[in-house]
N, C-alpha and C positions, 0 to 999 in steps of 0.2 A: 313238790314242784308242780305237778298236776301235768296232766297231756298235755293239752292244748294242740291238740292234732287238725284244729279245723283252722289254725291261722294258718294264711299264706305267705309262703316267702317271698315278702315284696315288699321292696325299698327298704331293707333292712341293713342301718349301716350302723358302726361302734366304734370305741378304740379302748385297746386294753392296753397297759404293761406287761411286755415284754415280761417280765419273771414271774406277773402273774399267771400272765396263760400257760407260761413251760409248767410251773406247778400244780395247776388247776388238771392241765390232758396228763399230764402224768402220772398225776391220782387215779385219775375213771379210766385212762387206760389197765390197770391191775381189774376189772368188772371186763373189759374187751378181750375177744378171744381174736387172734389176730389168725388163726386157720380156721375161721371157721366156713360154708359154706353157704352160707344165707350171708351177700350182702352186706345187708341193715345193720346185721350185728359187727360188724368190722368197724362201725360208725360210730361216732359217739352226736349228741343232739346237743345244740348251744339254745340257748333263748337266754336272746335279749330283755329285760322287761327293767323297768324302772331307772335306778341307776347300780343294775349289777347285770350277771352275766351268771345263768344256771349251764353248766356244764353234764350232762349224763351219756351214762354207757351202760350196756347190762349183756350179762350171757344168757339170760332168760331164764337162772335161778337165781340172780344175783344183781341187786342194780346199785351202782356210786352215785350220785349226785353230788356233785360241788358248786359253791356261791361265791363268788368273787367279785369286787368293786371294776365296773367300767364306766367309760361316758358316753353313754347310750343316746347315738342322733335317732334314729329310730328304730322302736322296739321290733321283735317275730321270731321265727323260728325256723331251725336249718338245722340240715344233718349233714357232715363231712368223714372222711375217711380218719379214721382215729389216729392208726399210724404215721401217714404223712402230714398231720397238724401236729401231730407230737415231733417232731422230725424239723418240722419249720420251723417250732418255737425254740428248739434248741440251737438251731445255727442262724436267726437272722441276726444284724445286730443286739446289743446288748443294752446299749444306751437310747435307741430308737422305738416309740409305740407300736403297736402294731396295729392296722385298721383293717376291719373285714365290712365288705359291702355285697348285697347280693339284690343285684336286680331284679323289677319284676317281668317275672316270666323267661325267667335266665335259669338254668340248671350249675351253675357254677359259683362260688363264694370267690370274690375278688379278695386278695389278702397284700395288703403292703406295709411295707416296714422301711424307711429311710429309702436307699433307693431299690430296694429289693420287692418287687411282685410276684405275687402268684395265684395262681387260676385251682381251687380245689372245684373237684364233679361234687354235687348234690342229690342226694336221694330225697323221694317224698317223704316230708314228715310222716305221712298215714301209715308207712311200712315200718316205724317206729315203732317195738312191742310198747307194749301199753305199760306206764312207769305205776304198777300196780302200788295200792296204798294196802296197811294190814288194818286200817277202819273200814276199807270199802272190798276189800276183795274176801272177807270171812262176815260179817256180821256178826260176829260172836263178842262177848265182851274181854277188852281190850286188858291186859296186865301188867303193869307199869313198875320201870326200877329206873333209877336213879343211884347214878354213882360219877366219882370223880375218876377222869378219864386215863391219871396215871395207873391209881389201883385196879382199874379194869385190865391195863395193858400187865400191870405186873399178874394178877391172876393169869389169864390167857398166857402168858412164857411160861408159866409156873407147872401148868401142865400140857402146853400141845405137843411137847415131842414126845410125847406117848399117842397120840391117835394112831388110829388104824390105818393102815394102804392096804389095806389085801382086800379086792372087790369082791369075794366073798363072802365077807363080813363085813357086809357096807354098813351096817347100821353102827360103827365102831368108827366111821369115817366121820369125828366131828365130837366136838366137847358136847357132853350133857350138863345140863346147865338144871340146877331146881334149888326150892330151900329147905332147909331143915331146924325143928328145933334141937337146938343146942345146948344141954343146961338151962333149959327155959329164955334163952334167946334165941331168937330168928335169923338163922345167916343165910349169905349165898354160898351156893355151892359149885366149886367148875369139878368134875369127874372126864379122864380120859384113859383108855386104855387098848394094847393092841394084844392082848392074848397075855405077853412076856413080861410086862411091867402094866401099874397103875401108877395113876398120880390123881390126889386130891388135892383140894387147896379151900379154904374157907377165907372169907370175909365180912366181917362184921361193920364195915363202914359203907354198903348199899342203903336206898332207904325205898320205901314206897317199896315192899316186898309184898306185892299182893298176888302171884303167878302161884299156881298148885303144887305139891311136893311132886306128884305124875313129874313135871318138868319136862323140855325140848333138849335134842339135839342137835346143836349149831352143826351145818356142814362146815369140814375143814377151809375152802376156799371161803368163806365167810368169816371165818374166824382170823385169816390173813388179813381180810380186809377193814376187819373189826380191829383189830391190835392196831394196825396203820392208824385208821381214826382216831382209835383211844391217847393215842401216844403223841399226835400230834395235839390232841387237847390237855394234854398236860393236868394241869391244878383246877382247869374247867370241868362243869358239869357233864358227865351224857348221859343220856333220855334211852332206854331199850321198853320199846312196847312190842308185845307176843301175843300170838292168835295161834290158835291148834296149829296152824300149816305158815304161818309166816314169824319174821322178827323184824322188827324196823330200830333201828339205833340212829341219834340224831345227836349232834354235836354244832356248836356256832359255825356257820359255812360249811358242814358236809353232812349229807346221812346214808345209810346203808338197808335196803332191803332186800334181807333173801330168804329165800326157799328154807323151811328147815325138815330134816328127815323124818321121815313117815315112816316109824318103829318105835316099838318098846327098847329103851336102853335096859340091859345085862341085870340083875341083882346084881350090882357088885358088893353089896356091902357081906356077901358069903365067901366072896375071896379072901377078905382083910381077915388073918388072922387073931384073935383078940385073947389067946394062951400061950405063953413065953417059955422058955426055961434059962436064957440067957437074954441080957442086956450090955450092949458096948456105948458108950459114949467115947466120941473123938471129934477132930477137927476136921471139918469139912474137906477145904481145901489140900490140906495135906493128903487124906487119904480118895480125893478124884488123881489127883497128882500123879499118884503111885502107881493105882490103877494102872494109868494109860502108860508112865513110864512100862512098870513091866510087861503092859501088851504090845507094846512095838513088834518086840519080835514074833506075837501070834503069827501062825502062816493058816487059821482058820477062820471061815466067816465070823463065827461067834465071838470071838477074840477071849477064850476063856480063860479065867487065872483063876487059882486057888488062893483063899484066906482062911488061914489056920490062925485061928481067934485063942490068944495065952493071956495070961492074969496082967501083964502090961504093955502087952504091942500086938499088933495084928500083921503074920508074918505073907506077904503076898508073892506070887510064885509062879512060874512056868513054865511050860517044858514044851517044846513045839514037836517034840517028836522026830525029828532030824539033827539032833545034837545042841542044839540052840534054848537058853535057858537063862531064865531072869529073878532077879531078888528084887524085895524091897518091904522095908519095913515101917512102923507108923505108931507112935503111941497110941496107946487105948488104956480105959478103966472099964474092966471086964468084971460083971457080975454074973453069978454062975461059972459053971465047967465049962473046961474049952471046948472049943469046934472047930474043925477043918469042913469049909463048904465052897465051893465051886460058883460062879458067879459069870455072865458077861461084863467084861471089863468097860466096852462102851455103854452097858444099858447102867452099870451101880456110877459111872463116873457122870455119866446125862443126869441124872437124878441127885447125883451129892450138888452139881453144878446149878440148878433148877434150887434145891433145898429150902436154900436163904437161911442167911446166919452164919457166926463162926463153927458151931458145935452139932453135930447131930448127933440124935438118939437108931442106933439100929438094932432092933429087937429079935431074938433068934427061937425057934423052934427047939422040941428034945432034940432032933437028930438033920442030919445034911436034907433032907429032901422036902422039907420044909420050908415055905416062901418066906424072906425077910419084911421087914415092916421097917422104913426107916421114914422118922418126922424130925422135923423141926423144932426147937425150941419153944416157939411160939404156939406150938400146938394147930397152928393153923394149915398148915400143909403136911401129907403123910403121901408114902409111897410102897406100894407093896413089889417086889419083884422075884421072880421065881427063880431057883439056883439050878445049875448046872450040872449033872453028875462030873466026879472027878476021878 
């Protein structure tokens, strides 16, 4: 989109549709932090140019840009309060344009829709942070991928409800992102994890994998904004170029840059166990199902149940310690000896649900205190997660 911080706002008039603009402030508002203390940033910046309409917003790790068709009487640039233009778009008429006009030498954006007016206050474009580019703010050479925007959205579900919250271990707040060879192919890789569980996920349908195995990790708040993008493009292309300290993702009418974390991600690959002494296959769904059925009655944070793993069902269980106790049981094909192991019921049911597929493979240690390893069929996603004492 570029700055453009030295035009003036003067005699700058448009007119959009109405479901354009509620869509457009509604996207960049998710970049706007609506407490914050600076102003500027409560703003989102319009620029008119051509016959479209750039929309942006940014918290100052993080910036949206959106592109939308208007009919631009004349071009410039304005900054308005983000929340009360999101607010306008949603209740003026439905069937009515909207037209925004800003005088020159007027600190106000005139806004009217059929018979409806209104006056928004203007901030100087100059106090607009600066819509940093990752070709111009690193000079370093640029690393490009390419993928289609569902399989990115499906990766990023696949593993973000594993990232970290605990400020602590911020370097854990956000997928790592790199590639790996594979069996002598090249895939991407998403890795999340918050101490308690992992989740990986591979794909082999990116292309333009040119970024170091080293690899970034996306902040969590980017990776909200990135799913959003992704999923709104669908079966379309997106563009992610990477510089040591930034990531830019671009889609037809929207792109995303932000900040990425400044740390080394974990070894994880010394977590994943890769020595078995039991294997289960079953049914997905059936056995998140159970899970959560027999955690209802948990009365602990953890929501812990027992699975006592026998040659054709996995028998699951609980005792809340106050007289309160639940069954439930689940076909399996059990190789190896049984096991009775302890589990969080929301963290094994989040990961059966994430999985993908009717079938998972979950892989067991000699003894209870040993982490599971459960994948998918397809080999493309695995999940490690650590058991419970019972």
């Amino acid at each position: 989109m570029g700055r453009a911080k030295q035009e003036a706002a003067a005699g700058i008039a448009f007119t959009i549709e109405r479901a354009t603009l509620g869509e457009a402030i509604g996207a960049v508002t998710k970049a706007v932090s609506s407490k914050n203390t600076i102003p500027i940033l409560t703003n989102v910046l319009l620029k008119a140019e051509g016959d479209h309409l750039f929309v942006a917003g940014t918290n100052l790790d993080q910036q949206l840009t959106i592109t939308v068709p208007a009919d631009i009487e004349q071009g410039g640039t304005f900054t308005v309060n983000a929340a009360a233009l999101h607010e306008l778009a949603r209740r003026v008429a439905p069937d009515a344009p909207v037209k925004f006009k800003v005088e020159e030498g007027k600190h106000a954006a005139v806004v009217t829709s059929g018979r409806s007016r209104f006056s928004l206050p203007t901030l100087p474009v100059e106090d607009f942070p600066e819509l940093y580019s990752v070709r111009a703010k690193d000079g370093a050479a640029l690393h490009t991928i390419e993928i289609v925007g569902s399989i990115l959205a499906d990766l990023i579900d696949r593993v973000d409800f594993a990232i970290s919250s605990e400020e602590t271990r911020w370097y854990l707040n956000g997928v790592y992102a790199h590639t790996v060879d594979r069996g002598g192919e090249t895939v991407l890789r998403f890795v999340a994890t918050d101490g308690h569980r992992l989740a990986r996920v591979d794909t082999t349908h990116a292309t333009r994998l040119e970024f170091s195995e080293r690899g970034v990790i996306i902040p969590t708040k980017a990776i909200q904004l990135i799913a959003s993008l992704a999923r709104d493009a669908g079966d379309g292309k997106v563009t992610l170029e990477i510089s040591p300290t930034l990531i830019s993702i671009a889609a037809p009418g929207a792109s995303i840059i932000s900040k990425l974390i400044d740390h080394t991600f974990p070894d994880y690959v010394r977590v994943i166990p890769t020595v078995f002494a039991r294997e289960v296959n079953t049914a997905t769904i059936a056995l998140a199902q159970a899970a959560r059925r027999v955690a209802a009655l948990s009365l602990e944070r953890g929501r812990r149940v027992k699975l006592d793993f026998q040659a054709a069902h996995v028998a699951i269980t609980l005792d809340n310690g106050e007289g309160g106790t639940a069954a439930d049981e689940v076909d399996i094909e059990l190789t190896g000896e049984p096991l009775a192991i302890g589990f969080n019921s929301n963290y094994l049911a989040e990961i059966l649900s994430h999985a993908g597929g009717d079938t998972v493979r979950i892989q067991l240690g000699a003894d209870q205190g040993q982490p599971a390893v459960i994948s998918d069929k397809s080999g493309d996603g695995l999940y490690v997660l650590m058991p419970m004492r019972i």
